[in-house]
HTML snippet that shows the backbone in 3Dmol.js (N, CA, C, O; Angstrom):
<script src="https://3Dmol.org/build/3Dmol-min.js"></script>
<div id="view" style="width:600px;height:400px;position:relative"></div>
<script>
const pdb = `
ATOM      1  N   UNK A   1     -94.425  11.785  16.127  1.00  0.00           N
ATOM      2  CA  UNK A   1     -93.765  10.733  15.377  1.00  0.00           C
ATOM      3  C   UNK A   1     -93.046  11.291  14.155  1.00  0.00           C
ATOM      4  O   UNK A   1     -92.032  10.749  13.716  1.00  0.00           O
ATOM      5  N   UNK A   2     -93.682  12.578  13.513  1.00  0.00           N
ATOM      6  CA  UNK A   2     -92.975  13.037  12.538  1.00  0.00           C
ATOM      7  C   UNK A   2     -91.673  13.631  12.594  1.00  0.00           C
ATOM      8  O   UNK A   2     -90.845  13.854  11.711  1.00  0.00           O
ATOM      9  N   UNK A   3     -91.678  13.917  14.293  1.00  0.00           N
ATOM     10  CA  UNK A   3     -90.039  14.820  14.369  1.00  0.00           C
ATOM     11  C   UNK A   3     -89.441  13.626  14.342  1.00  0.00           C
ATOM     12  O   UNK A   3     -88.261  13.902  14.127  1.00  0.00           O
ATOM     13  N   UNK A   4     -89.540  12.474  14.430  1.00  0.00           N
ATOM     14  CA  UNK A   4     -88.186  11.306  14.154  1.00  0.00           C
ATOM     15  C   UNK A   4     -87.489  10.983  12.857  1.00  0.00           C
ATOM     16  O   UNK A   4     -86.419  10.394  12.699  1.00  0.00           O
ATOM     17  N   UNK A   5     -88.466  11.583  11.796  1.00  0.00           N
ATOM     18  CA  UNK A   5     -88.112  11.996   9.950  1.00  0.00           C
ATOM     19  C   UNK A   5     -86.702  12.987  10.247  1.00  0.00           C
ATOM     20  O   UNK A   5     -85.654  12.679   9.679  1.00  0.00           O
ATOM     21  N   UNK A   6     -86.744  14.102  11.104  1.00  0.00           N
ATOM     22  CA  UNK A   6     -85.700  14.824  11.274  1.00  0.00           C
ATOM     23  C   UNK A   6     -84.611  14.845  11.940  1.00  0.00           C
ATOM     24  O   UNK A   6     -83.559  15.405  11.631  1.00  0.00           O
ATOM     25  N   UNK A   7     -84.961  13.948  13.292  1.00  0.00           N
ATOM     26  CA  UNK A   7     -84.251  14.104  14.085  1.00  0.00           C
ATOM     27  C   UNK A   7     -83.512  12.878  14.125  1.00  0.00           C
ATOM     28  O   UNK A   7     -82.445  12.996  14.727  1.00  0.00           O
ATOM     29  N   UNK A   8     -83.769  11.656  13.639  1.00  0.00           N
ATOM     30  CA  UNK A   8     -82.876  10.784  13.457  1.00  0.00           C
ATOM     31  C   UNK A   8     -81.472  10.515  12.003  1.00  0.00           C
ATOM     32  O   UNK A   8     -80.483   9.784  11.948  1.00  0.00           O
ATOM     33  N   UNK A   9     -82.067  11.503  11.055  1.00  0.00           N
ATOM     34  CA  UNK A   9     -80.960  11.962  10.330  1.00  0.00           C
ATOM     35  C   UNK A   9     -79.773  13.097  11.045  1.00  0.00           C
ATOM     36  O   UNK A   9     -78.586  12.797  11.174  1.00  0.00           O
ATOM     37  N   UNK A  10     -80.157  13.969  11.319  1.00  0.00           N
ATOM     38  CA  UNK A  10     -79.702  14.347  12.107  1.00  0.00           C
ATOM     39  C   UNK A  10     -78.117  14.118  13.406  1.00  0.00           C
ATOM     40  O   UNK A  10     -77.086  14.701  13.743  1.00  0.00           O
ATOM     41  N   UNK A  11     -79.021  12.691  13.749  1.00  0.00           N
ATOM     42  CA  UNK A  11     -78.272  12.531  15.128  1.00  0.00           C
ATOM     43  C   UNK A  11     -77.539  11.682  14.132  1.00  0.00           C
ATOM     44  O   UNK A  11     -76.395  12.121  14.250  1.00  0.00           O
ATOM     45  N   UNK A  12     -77.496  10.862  13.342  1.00  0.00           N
ATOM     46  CA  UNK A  12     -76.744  10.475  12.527  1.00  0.00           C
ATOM     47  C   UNK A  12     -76.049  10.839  11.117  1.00  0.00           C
ATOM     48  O   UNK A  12     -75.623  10.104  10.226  1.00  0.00           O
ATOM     49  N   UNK A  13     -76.083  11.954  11.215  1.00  0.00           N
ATOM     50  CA  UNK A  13     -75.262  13.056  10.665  1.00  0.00           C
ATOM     51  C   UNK A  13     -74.272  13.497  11.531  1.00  0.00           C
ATOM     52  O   UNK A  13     -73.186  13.683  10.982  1.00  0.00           O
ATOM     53  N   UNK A  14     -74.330  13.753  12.900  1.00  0.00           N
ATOM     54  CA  UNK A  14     -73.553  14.258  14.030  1.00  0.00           C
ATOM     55  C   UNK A  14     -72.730  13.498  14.427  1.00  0.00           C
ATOM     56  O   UNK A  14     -71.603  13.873  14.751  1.00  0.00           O
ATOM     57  N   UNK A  15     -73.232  11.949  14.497  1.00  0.00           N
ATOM     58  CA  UNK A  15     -72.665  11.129  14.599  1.00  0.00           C
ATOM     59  C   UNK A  15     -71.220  11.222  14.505  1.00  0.00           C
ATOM     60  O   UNK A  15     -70.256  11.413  15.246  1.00  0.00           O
ATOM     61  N   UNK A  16     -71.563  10.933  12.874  1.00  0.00           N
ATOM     62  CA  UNK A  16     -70.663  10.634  11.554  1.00  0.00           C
ATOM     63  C   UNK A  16     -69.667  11.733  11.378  1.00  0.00           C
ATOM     64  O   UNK A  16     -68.521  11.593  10.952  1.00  0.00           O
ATOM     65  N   UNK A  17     -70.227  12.820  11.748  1.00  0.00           N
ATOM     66  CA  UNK A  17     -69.126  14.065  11.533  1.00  0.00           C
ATOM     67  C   UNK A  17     -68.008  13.513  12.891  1.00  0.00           C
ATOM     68  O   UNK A  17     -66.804  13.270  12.800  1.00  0.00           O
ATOM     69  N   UNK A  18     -68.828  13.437  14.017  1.00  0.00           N
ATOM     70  CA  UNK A  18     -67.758  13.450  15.686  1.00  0.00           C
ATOM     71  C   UNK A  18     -66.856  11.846  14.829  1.00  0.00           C
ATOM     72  O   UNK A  18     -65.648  12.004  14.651  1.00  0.00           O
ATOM     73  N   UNK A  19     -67.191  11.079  14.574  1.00  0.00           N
ATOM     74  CA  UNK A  19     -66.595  10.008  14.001  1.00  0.00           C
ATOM     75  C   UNK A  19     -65.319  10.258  12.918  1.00  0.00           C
ATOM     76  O   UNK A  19     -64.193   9.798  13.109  1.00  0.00           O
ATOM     77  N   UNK A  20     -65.704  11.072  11.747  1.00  0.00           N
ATOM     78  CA  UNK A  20     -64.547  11.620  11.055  1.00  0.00           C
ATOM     79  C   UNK A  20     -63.873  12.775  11.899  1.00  0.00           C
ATOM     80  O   UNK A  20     -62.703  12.392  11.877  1.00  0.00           O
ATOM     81  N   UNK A  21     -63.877  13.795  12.535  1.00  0.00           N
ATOM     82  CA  UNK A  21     -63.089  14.400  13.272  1.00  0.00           C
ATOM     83  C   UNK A  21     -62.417  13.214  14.338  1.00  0.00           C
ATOM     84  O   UNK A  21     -61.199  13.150  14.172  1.00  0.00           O
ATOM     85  N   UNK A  22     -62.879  12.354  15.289  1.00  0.00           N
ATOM     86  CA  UNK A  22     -61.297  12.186  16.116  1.00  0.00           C
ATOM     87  C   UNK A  22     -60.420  11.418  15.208  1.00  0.00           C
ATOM     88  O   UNK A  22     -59.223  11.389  15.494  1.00  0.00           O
ATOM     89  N   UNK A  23     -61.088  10.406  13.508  1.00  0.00           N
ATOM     90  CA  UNK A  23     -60.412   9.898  12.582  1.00  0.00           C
ATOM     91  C   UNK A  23     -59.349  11.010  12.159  1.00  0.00           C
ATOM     92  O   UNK A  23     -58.217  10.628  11.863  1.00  0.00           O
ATOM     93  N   UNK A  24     -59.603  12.120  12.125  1.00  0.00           N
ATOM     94  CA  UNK A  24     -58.835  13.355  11.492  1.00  0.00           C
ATOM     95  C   UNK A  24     -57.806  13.385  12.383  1.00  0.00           C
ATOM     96  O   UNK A  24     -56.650  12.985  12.251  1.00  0.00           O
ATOM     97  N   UNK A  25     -58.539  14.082  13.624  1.00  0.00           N
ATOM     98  CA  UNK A  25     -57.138  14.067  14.754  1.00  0.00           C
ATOM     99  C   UNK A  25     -56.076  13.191  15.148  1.00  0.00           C
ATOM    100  O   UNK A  25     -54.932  13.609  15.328  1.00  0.00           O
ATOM    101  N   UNK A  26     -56.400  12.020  15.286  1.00  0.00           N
ATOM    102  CA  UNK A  26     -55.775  10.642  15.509  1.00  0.00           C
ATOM    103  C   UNK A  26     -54.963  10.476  14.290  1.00  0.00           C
ATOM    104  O   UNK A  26     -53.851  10.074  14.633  1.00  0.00           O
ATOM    105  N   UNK A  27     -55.070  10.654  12.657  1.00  0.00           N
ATOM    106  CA  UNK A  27     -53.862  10.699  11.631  1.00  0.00           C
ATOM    107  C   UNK A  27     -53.286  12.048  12.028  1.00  0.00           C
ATOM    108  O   UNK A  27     -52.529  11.655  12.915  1.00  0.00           O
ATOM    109  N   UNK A  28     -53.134  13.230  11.993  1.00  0.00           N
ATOM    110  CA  UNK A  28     -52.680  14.561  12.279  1.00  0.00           C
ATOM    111  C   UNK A  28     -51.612  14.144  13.500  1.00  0.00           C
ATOM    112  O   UNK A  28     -50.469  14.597  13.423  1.00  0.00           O
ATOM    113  N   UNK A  29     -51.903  13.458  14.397  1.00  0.00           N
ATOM    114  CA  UNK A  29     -51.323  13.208  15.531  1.00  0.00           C
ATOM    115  C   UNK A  29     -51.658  14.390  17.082  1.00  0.00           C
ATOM    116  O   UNK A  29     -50.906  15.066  17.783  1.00  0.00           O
ATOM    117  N   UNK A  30     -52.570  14.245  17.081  1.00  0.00           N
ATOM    118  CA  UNK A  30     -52.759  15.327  18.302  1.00  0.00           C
ATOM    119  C   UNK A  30     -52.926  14.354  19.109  1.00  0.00           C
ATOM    120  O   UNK A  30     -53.088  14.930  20.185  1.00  0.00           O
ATOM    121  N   UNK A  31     -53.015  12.903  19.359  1.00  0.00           N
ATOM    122  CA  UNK A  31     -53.097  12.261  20.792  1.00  0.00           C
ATOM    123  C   UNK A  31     -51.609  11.565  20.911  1.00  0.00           C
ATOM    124  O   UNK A  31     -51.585  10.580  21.650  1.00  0.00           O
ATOM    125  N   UNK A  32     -50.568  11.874  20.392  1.00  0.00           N
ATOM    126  CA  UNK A  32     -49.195  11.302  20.550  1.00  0.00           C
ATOM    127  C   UNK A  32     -48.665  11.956  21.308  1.00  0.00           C
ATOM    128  O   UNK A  32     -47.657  11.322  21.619  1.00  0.00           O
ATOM    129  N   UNK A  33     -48.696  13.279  22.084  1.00  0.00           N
ATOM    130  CA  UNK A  33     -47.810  13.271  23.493  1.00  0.00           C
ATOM    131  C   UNK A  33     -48.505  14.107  24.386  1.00  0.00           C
ATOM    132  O   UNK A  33     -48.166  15.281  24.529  1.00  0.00           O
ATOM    133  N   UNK A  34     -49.660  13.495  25.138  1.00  0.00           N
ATOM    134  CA  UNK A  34     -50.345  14.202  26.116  1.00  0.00           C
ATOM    135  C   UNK A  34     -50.068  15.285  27.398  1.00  0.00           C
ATOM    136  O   UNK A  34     -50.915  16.059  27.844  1.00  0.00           O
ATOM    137  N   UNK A  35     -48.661  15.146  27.879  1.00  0.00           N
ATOM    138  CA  UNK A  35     -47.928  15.446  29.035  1.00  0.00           C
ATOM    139  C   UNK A  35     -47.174  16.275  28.455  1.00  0.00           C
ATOM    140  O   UNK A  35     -46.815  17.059  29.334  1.00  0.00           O
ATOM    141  N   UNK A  36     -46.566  16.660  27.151  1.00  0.00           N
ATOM    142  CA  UNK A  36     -44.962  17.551  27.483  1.00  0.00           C
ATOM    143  C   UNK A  36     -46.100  18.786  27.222  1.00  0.00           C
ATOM    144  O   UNK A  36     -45.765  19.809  27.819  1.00  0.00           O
ATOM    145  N   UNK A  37     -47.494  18.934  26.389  1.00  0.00           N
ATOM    146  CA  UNK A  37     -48.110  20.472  26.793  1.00  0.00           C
ATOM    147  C   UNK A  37     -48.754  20.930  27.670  1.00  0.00           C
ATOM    148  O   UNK A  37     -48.991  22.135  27.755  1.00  0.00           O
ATOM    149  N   UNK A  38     -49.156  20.064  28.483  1.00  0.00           N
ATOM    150  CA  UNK A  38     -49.791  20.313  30.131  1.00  0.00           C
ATOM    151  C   UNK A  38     -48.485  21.014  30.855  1.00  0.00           C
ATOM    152  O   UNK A  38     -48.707  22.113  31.364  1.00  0.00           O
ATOM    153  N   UNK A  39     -46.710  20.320  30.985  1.00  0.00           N
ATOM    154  CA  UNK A  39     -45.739  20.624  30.904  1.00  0.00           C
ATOM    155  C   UNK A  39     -44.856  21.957  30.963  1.00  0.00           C
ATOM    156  O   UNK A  39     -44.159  22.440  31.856  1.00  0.00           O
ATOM    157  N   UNK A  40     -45.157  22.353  29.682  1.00  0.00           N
ATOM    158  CA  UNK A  40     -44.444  23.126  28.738  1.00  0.00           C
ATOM    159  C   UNK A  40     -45.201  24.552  29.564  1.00  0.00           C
ATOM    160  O   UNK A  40     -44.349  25.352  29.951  1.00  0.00           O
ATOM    161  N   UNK A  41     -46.352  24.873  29.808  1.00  0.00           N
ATOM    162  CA  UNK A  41     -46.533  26.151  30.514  1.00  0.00           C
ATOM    163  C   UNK A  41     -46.144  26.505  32.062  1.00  0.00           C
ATOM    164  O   UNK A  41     -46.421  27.395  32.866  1.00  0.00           O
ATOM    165  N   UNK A  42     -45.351  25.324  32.035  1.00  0.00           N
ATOM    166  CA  UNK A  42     -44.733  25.915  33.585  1.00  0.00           C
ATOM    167  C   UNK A  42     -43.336  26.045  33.607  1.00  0.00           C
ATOM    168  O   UNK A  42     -42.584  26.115  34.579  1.00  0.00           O
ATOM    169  N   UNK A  43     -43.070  26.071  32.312  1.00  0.00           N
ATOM    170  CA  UNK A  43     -41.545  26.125  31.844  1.00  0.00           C
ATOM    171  C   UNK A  43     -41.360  27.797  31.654  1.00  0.00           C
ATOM    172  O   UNK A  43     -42.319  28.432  31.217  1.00  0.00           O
ATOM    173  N   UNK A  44     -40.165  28.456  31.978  1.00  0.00           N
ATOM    174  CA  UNK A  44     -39.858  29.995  32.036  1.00  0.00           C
ATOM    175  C   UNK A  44     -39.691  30.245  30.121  1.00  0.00           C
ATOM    176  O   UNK A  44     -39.336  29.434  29.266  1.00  0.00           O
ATOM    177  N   UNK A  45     -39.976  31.223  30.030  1.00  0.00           N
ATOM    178  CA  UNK A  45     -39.703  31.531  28.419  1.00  0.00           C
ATOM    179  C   UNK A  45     -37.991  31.998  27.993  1.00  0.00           C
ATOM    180  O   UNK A  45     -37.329  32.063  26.957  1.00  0.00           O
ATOM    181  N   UNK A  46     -37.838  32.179  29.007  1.00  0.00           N
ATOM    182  CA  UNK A  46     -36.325  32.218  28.512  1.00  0.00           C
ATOM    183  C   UNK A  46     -35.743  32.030  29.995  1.00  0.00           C
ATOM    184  O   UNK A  46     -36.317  32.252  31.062  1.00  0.00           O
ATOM    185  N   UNK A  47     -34.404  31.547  29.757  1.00  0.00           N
ATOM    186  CA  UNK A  47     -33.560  30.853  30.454  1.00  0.00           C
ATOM    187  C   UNK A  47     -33.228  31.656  31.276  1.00  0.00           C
ATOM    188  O   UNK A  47     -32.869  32.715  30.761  1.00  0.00           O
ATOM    189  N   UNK A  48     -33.173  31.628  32.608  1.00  0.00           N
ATOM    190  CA  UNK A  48     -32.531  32.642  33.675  1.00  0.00           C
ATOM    191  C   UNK A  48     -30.720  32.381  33.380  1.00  0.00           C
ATOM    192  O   UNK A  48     -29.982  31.396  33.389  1.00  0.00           O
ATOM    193  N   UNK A  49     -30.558  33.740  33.150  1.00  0.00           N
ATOM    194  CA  UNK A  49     -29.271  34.132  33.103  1.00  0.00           C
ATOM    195  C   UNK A  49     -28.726  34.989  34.308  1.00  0.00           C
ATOM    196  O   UNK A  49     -29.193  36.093  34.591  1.00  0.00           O
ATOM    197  N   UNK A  50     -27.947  34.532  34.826  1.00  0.00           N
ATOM    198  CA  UNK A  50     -26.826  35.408  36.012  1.00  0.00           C
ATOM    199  C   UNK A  50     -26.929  36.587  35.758  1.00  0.00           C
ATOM    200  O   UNK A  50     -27.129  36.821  34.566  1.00  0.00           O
ATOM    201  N   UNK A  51     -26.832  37.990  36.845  1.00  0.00           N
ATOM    202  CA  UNK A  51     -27.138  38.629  36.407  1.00  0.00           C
ATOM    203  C   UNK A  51     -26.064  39.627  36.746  1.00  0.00           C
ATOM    204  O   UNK A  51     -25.619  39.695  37.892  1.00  0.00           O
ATOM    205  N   UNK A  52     -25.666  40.355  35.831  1.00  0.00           N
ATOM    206  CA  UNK A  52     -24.074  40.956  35.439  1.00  0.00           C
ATOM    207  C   UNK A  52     -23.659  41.881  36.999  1.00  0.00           C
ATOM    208  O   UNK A  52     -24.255  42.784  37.585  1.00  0.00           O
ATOM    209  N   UNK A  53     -22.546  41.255  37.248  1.00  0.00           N
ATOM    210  CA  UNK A  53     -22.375  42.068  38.566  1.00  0.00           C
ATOM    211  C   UNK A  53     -20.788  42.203  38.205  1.00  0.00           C
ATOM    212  O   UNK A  53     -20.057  41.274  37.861  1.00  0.00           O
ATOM    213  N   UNK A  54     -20.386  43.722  38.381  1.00  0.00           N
ATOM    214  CA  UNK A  54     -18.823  44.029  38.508  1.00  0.00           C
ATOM    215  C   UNK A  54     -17.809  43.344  39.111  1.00  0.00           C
ATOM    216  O   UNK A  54     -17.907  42.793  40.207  1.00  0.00           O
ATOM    217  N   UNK A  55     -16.866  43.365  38.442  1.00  0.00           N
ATOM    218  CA  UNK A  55     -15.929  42.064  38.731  1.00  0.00           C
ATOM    219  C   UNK A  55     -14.973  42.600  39.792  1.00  0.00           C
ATOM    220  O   UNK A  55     -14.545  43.753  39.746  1.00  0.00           O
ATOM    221  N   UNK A  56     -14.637  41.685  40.795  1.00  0.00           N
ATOM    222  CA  UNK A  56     -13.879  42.234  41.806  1.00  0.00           C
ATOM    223  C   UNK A  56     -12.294  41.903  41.581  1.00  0.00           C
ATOM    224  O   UNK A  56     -11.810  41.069  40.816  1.00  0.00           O
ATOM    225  N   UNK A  57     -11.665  42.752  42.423  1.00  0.00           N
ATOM    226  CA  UNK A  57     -10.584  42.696  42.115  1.00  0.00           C
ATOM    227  C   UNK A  57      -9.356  41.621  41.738  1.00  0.00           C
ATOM    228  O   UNK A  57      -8.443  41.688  40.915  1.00  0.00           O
ATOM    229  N   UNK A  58      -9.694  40.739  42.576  1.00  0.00           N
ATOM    230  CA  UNK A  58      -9.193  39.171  42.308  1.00  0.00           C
ATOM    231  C   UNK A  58      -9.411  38.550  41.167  1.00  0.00           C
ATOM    232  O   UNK A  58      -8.682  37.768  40.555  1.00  0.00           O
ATOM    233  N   UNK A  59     -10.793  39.077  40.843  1.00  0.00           N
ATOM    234  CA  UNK A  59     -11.357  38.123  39.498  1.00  0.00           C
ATOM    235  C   UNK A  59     -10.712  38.997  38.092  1.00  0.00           C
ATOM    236  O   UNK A  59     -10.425  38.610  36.959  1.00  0.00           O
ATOM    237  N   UNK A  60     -10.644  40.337  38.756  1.00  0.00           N
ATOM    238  CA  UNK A  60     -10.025  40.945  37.125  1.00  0.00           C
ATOM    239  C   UNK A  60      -8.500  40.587  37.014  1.00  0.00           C
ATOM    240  O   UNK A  60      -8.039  40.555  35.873  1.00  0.00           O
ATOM    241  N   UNK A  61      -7.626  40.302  38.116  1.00  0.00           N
ATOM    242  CA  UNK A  61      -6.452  39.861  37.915  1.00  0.00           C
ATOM    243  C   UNK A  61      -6.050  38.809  37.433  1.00  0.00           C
ATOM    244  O   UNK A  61      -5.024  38.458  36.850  1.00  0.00           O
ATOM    245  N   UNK A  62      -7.116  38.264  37.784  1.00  0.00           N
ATOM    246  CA  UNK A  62      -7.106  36.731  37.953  1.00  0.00           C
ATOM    247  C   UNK A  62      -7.290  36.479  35.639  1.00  0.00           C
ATOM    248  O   UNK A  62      -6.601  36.030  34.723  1.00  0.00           O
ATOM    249  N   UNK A  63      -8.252  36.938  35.769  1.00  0.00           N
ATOM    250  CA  UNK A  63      -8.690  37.348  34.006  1.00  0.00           C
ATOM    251  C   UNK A  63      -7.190  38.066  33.372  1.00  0.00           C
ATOM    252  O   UNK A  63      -6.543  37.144  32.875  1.00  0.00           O
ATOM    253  N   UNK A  64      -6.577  39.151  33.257  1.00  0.00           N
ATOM    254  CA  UNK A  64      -5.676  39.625  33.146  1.00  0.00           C
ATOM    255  C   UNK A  64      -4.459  38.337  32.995  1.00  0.00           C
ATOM    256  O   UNK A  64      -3.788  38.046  32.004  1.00  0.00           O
ATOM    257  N   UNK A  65      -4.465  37.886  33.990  1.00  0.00           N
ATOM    258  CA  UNK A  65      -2.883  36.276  33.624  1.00  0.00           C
ATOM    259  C   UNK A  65      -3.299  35.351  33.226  1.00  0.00           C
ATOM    260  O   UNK A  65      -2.558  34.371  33.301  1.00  0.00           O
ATOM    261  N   UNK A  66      -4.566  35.175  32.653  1.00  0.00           N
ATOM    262  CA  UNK A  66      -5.000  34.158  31.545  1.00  0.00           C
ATOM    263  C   UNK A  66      -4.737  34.928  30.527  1.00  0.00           C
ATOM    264  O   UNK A  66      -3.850  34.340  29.910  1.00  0.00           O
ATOM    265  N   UNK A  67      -4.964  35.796  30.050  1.00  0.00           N
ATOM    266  CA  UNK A  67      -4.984  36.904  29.180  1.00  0.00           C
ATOM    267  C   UNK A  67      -4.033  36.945  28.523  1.00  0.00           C
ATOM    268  O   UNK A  67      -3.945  36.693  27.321  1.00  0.00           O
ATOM    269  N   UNK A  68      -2.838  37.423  29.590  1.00  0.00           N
ATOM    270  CA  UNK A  68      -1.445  37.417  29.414  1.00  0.00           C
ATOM    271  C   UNK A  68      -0.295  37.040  30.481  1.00  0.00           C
ATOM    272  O   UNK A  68       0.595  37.620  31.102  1.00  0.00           O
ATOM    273  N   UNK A  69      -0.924  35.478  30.314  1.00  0.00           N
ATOM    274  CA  UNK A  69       0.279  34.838  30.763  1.00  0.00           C
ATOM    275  C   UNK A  69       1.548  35.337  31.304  1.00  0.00           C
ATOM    276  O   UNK A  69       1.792  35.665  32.465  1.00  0.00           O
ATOM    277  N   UNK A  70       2.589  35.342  29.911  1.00  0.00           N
ATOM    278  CA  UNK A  70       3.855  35.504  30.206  1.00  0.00           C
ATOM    279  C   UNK A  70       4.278  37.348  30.974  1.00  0.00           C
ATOM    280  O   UNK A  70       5.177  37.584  31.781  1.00  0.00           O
ATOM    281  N   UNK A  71       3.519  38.128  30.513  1.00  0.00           N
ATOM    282  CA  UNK A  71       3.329  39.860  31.498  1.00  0.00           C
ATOM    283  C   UNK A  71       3.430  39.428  33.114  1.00  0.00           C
ATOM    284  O   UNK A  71       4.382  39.775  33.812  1.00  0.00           O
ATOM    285  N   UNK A  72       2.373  38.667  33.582  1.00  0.00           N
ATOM    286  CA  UNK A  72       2.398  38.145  34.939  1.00  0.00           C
ATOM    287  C   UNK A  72       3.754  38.080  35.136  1.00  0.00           C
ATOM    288  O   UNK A  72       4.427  38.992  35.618  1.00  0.00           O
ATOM    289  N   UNK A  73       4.303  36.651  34.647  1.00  0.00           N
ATOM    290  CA  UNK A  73       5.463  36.312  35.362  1.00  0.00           C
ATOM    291  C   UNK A  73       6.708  37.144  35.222  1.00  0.00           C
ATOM    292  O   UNK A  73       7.727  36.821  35.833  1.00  0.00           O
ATOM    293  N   UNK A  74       6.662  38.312  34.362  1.00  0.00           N
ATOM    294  CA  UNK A  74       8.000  38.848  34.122  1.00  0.00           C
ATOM    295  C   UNK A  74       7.575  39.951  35.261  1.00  0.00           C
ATOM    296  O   UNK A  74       8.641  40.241  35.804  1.00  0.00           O
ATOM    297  N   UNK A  75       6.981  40.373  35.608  1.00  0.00           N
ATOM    298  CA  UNK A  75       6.687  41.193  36.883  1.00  0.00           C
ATOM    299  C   UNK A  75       7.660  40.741  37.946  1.00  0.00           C
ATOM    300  O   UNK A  75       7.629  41.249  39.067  1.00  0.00           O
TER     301      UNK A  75
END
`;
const viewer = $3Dmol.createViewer("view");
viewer.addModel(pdb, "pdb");
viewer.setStyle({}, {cartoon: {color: "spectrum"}});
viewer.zoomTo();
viewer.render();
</script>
């Protein structure tokens, strides 16, 4: 009967703490967006970029009379 002197302060001490922590979390905002961090780790860390391949001949000409227009046509 005497461990209930201890053990019921105790459990109501524990209580009270689990009670002010989700009060803490809940102003802080940690339960406002459940889904975009479950989310977010299946997302790549950086963006896949094309990956540099030499330009063929069409495409450098093609670049070249944007370039310079009026050269083209006096040809």
């Amino acid at each position: 009967m005497s461990v209930l002197y201890i053990a019921l302060p105790v459990a109501i001490l524990l209580a009270l703490a689990a009670v002010i922590a989700f009060v803490w979390t809940v102003s802080r905002g940690q339960y406002d967006d459940l889904d975009t961090p479950a989310l977010r780790m299946l997302e790549d860390d950086e963006r896949r970029r094309p990956r540099h391949r030499p330009a063929t001949k069409n495409e450098t000409s093609l670049r070249e009379e944007a370039d310079h227009p009026d050269d083209s046509r006096q040809q």
